[in-house]
PDB file with one MODEL, atoms N, CA, C and O in Angstrom:
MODEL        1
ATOM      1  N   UNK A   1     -21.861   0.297  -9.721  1.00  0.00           N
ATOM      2  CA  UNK A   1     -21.739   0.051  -8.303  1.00  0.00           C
ATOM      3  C   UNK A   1     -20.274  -0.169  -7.947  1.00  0.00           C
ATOM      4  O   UNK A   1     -19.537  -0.989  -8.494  1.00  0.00           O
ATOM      5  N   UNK A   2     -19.921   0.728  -6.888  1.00  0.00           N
ATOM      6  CA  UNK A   2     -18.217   0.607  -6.306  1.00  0.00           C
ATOM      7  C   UNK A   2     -17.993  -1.117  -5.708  1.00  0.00           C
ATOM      8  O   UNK A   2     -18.987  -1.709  -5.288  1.00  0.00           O
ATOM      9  N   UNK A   3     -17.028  -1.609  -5.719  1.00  0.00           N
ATOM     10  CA  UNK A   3     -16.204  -2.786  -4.591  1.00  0.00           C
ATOM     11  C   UNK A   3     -16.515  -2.275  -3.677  1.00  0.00           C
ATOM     12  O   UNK A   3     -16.553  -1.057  -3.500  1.00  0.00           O
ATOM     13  N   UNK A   4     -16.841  -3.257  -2.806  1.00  0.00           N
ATOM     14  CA  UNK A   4     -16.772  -3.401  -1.283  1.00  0.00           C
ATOM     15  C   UNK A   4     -15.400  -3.280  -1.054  1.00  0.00           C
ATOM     16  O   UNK A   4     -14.598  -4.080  -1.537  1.00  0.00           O
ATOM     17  N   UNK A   5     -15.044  -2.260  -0.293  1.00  0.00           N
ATOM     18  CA  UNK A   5     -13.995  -1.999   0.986  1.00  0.00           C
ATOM     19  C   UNK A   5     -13.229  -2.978   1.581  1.00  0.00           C
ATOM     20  O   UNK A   5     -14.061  -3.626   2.217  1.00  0.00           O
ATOM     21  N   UNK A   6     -12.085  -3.509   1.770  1.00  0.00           N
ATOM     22  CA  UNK A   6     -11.682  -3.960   2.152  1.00  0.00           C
ATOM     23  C   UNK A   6     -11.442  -3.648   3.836  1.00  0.00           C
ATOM     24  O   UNK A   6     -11.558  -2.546   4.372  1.00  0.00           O
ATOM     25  N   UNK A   7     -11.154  -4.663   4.361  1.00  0.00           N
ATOM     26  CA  UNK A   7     -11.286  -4.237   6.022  1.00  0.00           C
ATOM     27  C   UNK A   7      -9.332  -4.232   6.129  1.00  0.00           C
ATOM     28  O   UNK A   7      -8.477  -4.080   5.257  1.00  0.00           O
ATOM     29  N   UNK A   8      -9.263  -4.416   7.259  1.00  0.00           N
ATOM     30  CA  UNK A   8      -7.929  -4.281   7.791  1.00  0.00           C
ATOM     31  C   UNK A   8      -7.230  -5.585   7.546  1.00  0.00           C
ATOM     32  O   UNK A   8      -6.041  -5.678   7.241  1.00  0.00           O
ATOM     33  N   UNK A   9      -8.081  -6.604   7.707  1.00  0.00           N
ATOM     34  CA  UNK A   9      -7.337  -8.074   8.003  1.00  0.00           C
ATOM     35  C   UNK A   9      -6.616  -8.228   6.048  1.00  0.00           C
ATOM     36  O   UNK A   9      -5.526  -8.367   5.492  1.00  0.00           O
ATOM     37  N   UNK A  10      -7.897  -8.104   5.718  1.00  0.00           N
ATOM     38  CA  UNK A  10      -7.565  -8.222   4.138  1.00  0.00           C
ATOM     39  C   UNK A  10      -6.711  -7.561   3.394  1.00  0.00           C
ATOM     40  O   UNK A  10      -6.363  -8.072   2.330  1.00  0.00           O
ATOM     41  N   UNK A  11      -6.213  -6.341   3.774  1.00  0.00           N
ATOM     42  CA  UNK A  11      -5.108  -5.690   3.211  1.00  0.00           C
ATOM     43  C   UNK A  11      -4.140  -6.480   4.390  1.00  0.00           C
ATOM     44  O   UNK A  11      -3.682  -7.048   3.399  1.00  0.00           O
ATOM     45  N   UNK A  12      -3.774  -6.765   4.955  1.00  0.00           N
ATOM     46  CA  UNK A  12      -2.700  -7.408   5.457  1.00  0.00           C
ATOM     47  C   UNK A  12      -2.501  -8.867   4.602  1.00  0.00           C
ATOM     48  O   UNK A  12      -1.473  -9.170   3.996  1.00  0.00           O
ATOM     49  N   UNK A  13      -3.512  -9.550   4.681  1.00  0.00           N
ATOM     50  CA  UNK A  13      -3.258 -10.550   3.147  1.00  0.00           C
ATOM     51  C   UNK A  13      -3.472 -10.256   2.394  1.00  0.00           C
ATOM     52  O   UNK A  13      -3.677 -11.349   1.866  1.00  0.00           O
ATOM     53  N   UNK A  14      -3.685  -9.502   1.575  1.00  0.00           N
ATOM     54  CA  UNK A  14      -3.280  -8.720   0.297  1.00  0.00           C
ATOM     55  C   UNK A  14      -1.568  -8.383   0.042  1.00  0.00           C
ATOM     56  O   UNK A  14      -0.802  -8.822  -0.816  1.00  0.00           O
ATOM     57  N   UNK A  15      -1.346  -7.436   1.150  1.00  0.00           N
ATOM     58  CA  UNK A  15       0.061  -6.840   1.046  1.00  0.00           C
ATOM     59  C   UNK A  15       0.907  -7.519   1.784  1.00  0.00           C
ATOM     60  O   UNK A  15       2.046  -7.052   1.803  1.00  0.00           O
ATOM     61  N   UNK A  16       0.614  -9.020   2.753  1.00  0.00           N
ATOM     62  CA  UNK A  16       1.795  -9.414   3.540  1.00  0.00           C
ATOM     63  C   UNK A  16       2.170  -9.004   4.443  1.00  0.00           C
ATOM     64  O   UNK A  16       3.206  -9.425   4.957  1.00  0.00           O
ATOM     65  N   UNK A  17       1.250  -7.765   5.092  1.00  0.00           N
ATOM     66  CA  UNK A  17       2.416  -6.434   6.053  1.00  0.00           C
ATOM     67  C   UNK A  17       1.331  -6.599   7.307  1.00  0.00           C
ATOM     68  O   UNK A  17       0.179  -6.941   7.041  1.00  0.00           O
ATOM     69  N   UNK A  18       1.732  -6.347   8.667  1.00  0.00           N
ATOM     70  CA  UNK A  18       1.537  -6.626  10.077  1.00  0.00           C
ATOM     71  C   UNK A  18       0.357  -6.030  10.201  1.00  0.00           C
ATOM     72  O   UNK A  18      -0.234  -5.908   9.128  1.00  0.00           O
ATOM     73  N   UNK A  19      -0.214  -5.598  11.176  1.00  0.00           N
ATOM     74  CA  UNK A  19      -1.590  -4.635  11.416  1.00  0.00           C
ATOM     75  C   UNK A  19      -0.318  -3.091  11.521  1.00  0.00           C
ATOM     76  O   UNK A  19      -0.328  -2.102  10.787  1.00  0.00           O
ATOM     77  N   UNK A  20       0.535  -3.354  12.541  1.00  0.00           N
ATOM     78  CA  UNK A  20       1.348  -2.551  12.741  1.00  0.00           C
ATOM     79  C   UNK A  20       2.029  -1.498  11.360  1.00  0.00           C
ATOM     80  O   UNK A  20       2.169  -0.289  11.541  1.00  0.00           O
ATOM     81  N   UNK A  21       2.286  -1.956  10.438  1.00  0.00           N
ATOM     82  CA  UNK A  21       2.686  -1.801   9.501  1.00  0.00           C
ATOM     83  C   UNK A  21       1.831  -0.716   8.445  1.00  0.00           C
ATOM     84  O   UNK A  21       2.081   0.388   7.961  1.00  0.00           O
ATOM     85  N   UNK A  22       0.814  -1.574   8.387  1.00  0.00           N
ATOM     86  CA  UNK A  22      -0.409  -0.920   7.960  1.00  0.00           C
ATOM     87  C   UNK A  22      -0.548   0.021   8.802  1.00  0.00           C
ATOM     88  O   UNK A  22       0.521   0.530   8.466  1.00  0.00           O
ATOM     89  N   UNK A  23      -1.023   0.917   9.840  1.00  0.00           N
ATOM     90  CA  UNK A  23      -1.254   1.549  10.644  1.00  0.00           C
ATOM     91  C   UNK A  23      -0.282   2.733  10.416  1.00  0.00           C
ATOM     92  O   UNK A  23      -0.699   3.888  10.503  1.00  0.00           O
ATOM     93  N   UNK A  24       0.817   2.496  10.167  1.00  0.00           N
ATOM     94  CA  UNK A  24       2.118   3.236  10.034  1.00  0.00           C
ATOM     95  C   UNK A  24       2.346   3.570   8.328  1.00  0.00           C
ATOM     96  O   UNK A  24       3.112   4.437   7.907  1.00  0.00           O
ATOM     97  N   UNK A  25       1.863   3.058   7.842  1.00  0.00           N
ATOM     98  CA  UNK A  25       1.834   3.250   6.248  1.00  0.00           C
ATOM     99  C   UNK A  25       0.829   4.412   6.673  1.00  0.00           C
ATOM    100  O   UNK A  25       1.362   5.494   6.922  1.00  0.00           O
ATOM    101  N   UNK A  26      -0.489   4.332   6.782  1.00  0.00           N
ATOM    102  CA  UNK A  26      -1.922   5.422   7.028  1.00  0.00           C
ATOM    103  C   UNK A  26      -1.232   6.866   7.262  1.00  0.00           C
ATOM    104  O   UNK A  26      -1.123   7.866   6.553  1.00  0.00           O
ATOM    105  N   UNK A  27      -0.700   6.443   8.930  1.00  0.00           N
ATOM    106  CA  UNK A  27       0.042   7.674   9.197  1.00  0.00           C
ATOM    107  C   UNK A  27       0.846   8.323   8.365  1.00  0.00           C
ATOM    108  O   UNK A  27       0.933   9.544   8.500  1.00  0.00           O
ATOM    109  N   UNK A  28       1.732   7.541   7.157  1.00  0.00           N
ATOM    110  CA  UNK A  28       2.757   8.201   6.680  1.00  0.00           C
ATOM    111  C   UNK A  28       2.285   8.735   5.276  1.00  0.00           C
ATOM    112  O   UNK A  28       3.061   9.335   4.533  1.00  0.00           O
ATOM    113  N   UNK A  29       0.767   8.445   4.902  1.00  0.00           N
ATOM    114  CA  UNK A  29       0.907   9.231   4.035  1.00  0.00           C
ATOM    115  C   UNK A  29       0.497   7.954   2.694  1.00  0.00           C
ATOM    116  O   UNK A  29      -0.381   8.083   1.841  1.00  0.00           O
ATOM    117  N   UNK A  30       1.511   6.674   2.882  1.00  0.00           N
ATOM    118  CA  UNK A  30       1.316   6.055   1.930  1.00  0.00           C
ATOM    119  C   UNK A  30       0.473   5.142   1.405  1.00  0.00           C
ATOM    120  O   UNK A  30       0.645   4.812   0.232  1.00  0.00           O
ATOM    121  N   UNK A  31      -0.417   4.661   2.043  1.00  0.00           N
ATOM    122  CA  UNK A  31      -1.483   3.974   2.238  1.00  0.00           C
ATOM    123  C   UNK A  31      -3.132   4.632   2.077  1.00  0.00           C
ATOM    124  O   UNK A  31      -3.458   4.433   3.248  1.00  0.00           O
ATOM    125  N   UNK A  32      -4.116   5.134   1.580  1.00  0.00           N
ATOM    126  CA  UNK A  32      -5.027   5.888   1.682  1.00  0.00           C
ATOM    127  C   UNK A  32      -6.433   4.799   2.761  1.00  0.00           C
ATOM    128  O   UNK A  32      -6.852   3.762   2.247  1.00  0.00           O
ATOM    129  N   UNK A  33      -6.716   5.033   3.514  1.00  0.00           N
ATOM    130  CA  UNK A  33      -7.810   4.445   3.968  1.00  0.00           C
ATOM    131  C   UNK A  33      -8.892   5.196   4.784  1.00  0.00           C
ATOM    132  O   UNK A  33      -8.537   6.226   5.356  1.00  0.00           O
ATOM    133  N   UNK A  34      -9.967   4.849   4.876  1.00  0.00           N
ATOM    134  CA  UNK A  34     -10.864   5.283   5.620  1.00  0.00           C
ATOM    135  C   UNK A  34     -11.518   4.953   6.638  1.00  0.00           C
ATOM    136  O   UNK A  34     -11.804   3.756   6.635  1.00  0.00           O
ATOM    137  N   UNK A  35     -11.984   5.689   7.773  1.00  0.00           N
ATOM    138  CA  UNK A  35     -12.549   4.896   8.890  1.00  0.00           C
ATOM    139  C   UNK A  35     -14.282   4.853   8.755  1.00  0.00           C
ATOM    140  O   UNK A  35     -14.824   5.958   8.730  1.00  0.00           O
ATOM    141  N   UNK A  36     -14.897   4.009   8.694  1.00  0.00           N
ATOM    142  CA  UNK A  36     -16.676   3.192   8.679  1.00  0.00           C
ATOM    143  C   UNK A  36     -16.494   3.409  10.302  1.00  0.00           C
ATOM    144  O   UNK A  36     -15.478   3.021  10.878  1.00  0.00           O
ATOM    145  N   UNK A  37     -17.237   3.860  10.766  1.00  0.00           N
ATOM    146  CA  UNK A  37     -17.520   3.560  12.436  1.00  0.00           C
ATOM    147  C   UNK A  37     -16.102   3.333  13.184  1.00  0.00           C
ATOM    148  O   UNK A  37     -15.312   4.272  13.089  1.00  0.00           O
ATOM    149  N   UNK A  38     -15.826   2.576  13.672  1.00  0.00           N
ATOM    150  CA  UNK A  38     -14.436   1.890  14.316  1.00  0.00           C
ATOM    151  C   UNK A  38     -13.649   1.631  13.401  1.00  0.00           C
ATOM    152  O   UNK A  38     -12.567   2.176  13.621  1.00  0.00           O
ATOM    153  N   UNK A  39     -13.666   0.909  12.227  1.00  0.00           N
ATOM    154  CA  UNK A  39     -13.280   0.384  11.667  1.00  0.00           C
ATOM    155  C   UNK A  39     -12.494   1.255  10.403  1.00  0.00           C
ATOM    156  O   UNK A  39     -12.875   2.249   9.784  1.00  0.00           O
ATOM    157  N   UNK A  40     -11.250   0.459  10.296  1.00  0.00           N
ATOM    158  CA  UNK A  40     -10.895   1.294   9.299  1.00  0.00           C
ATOM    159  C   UNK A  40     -10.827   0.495   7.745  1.00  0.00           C
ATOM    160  O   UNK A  40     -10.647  -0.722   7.750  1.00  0.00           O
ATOM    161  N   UNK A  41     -10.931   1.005   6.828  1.00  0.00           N
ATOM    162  CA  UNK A  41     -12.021   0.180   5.395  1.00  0.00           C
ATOM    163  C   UNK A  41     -10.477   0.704   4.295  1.00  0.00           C
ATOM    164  O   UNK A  41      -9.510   1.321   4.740  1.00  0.00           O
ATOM    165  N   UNK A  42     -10.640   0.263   2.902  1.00  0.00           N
ATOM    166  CA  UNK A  42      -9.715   0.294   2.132  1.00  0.00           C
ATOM    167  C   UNK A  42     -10.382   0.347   0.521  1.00  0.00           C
ATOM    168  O   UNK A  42     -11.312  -0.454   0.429  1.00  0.00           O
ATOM    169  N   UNK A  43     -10.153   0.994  -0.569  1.00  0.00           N
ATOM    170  CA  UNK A  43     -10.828   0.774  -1.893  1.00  0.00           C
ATOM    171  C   UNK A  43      -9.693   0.080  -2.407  1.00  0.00           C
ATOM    172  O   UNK A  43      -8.603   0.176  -1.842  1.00  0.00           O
ATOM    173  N   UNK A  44      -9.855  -0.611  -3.430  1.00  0.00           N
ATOM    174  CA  UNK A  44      -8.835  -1.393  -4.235  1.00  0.00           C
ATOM    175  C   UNK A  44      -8.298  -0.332  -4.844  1.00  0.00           C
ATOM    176  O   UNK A  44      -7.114  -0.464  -4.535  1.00  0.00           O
ATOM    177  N   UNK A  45      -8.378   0.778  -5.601  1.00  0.00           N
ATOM    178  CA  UNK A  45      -7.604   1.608  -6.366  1.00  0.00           C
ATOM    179  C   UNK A  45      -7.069   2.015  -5.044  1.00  0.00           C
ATOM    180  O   UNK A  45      -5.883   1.729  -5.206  1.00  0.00           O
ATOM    181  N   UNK A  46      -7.153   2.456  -3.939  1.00  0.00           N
ATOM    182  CA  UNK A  46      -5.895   3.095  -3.110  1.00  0.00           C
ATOM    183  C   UNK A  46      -4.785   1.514  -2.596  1.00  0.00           C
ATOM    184  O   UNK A  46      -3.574   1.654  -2.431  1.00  0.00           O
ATOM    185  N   UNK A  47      -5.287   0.525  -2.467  1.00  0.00           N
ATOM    186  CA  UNK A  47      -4.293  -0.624  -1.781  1.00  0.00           C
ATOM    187  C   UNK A  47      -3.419  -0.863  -3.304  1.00  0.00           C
ATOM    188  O   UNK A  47      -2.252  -1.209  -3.119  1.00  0.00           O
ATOM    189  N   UNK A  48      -3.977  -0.676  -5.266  1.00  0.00           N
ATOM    190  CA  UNK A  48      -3.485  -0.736  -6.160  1.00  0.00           C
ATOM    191  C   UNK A  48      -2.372   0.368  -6.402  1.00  0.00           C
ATOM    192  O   UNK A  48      -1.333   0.292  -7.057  1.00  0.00           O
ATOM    193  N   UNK A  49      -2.928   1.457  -5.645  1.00  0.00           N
ATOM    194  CA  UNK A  49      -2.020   2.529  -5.774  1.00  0.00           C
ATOM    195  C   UNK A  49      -0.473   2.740  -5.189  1.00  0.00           C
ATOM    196  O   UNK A  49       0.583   3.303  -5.477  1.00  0.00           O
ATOM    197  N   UNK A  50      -1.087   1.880  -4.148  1.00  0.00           N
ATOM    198  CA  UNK A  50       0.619   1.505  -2.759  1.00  0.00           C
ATOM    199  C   UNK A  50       1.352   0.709  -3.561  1.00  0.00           C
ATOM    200  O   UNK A  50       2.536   0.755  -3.228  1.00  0.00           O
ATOM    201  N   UNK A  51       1.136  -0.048  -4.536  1.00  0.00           N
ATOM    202  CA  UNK A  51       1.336  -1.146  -4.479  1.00  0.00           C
ATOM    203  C   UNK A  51       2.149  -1.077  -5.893  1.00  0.00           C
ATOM    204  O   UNK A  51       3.063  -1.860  -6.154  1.00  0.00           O
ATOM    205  N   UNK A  52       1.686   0.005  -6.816  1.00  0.00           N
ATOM    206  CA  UNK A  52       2.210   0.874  -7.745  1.00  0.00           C
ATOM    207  C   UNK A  52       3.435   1.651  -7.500  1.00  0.00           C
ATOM    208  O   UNK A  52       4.318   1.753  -8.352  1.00  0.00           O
ATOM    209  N   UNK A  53       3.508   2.353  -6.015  1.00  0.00           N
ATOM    210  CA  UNK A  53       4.492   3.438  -5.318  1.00  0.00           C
ATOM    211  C   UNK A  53       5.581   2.326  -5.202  1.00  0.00           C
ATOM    212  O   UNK A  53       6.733   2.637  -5.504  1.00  0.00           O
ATOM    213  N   UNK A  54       5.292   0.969  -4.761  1.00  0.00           N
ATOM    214  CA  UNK A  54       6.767   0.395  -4.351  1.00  0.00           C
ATOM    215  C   UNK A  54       7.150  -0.349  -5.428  1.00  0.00           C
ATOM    216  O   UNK A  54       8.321  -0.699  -5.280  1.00  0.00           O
ATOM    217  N   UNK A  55       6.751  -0.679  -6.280  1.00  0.00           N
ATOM    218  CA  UNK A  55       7.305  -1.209  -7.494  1.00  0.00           C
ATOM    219  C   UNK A  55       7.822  -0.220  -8.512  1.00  0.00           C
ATOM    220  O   UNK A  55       8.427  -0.576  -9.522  1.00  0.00           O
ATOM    221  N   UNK A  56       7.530   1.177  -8.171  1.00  0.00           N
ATOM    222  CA  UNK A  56       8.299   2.205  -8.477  1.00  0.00           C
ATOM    223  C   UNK A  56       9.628   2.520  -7.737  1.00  0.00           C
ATOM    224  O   UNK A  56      10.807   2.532  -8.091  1.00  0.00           O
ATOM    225  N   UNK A  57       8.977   2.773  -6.569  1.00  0.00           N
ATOM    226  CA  UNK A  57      10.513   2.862  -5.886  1.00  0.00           C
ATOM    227  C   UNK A  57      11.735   1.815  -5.461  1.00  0.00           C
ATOM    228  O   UNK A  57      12.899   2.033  -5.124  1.00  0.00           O
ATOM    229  N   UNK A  58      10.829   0.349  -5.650  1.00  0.00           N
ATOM    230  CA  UNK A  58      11.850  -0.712  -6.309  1.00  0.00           C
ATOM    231  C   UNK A  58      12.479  -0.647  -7.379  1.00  0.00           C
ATOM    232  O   UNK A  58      13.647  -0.991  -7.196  1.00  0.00           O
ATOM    233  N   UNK A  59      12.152  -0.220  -8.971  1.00  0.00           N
ATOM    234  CA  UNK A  59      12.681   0.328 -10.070  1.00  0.00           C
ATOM    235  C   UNK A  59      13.606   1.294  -9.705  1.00  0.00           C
ATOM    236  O   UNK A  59      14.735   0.962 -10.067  1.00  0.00           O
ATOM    237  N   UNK A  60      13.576   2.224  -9.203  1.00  0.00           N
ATOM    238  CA  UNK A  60      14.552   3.352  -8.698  1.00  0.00           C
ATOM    239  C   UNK A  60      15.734   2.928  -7.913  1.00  0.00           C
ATOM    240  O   UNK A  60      16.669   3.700  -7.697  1.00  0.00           O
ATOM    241  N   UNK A  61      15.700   1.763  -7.506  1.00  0.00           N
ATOM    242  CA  UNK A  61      16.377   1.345  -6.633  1.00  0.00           C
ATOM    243  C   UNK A  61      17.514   0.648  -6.883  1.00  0.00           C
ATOM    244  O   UNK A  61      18.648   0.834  -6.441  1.00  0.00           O
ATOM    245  N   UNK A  62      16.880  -0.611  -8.036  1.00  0.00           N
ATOM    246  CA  UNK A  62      17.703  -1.497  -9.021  1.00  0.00           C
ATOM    247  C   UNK A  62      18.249  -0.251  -9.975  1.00  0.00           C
ATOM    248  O   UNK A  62      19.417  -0.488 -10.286  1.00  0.00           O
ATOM    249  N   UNK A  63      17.943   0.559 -10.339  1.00  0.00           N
ATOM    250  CA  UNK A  63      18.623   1.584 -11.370  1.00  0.00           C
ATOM    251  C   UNK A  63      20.110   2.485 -10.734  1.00  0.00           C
ATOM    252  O   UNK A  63      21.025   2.991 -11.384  1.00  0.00           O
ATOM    253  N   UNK A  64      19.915   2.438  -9.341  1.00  0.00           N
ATOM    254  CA  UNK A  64      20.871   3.000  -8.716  1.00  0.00           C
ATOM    255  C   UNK A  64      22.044   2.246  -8.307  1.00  0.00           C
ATOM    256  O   UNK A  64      23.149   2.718  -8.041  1.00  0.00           O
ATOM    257  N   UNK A  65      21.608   0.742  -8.277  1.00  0.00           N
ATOM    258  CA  UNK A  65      22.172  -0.313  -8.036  1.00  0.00           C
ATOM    259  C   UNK A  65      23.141  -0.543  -9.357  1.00  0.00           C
ATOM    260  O   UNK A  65      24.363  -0.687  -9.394  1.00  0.00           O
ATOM    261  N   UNK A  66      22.221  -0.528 -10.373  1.00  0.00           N
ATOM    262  CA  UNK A  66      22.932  -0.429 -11.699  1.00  0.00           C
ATOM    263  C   UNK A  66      24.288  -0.102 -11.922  1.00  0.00           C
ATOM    264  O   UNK A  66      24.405   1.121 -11.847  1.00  0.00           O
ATOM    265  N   UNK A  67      25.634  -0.797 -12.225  1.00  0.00           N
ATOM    266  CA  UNK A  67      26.672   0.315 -13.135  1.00  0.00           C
ATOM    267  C   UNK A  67      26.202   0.953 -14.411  1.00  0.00           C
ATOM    268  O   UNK A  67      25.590   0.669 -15.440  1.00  0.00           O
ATOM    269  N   UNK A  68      26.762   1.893 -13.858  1.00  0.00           N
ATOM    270  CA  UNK A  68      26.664   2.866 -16.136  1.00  0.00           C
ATOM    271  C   UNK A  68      26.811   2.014 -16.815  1.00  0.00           C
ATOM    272  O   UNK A  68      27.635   1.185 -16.428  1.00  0.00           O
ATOM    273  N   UNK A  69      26.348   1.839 -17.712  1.00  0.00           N
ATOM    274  CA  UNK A  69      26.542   1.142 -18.759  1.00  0.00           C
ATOM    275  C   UNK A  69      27.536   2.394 -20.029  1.00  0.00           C
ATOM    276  O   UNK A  69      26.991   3.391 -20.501  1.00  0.00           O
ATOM    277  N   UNK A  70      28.693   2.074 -20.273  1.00  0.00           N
ATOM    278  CA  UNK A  70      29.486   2.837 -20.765  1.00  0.00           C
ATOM    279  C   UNK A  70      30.100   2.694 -22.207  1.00  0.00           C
ATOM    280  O   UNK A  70      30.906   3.528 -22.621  1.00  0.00           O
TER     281      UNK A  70
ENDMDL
END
């Protein structure tokens, strides 16, 4: 049997991030969610998956930040 879906409020305490935010993640691609009736719903492997993308592209980030090590 799958997890129950997360709703909207709960990925905002999950991830810290506005309704706004969320909404704009959907649109962009980075966020995967689905709409139940009105409502728009969330699986833990897609809110695990975002959540994977920025601790990647945080790594990428500190690496660029990095001097060569020479």
């Amino acid at each position: 049997m799958a997890d129950k879906p997360f709703n909207i409020k709960q990925v905002q305490e999950i991830l810290g991030l506005s309704e706004r935010t969320i909404f704009r993640l959907i649109k962009d691609g980075e966020l995967k969610g689905f709409k139940a009736g009105r409502e728009w719903r969330f699986e833990q492997k897609d809110i695990d998956a975002y959540i994977a993308l920025q601790r990647k592209k945080a790594e990428e980030e500190l690496q660029r930040k990095e001097p060569d090590a020479a």
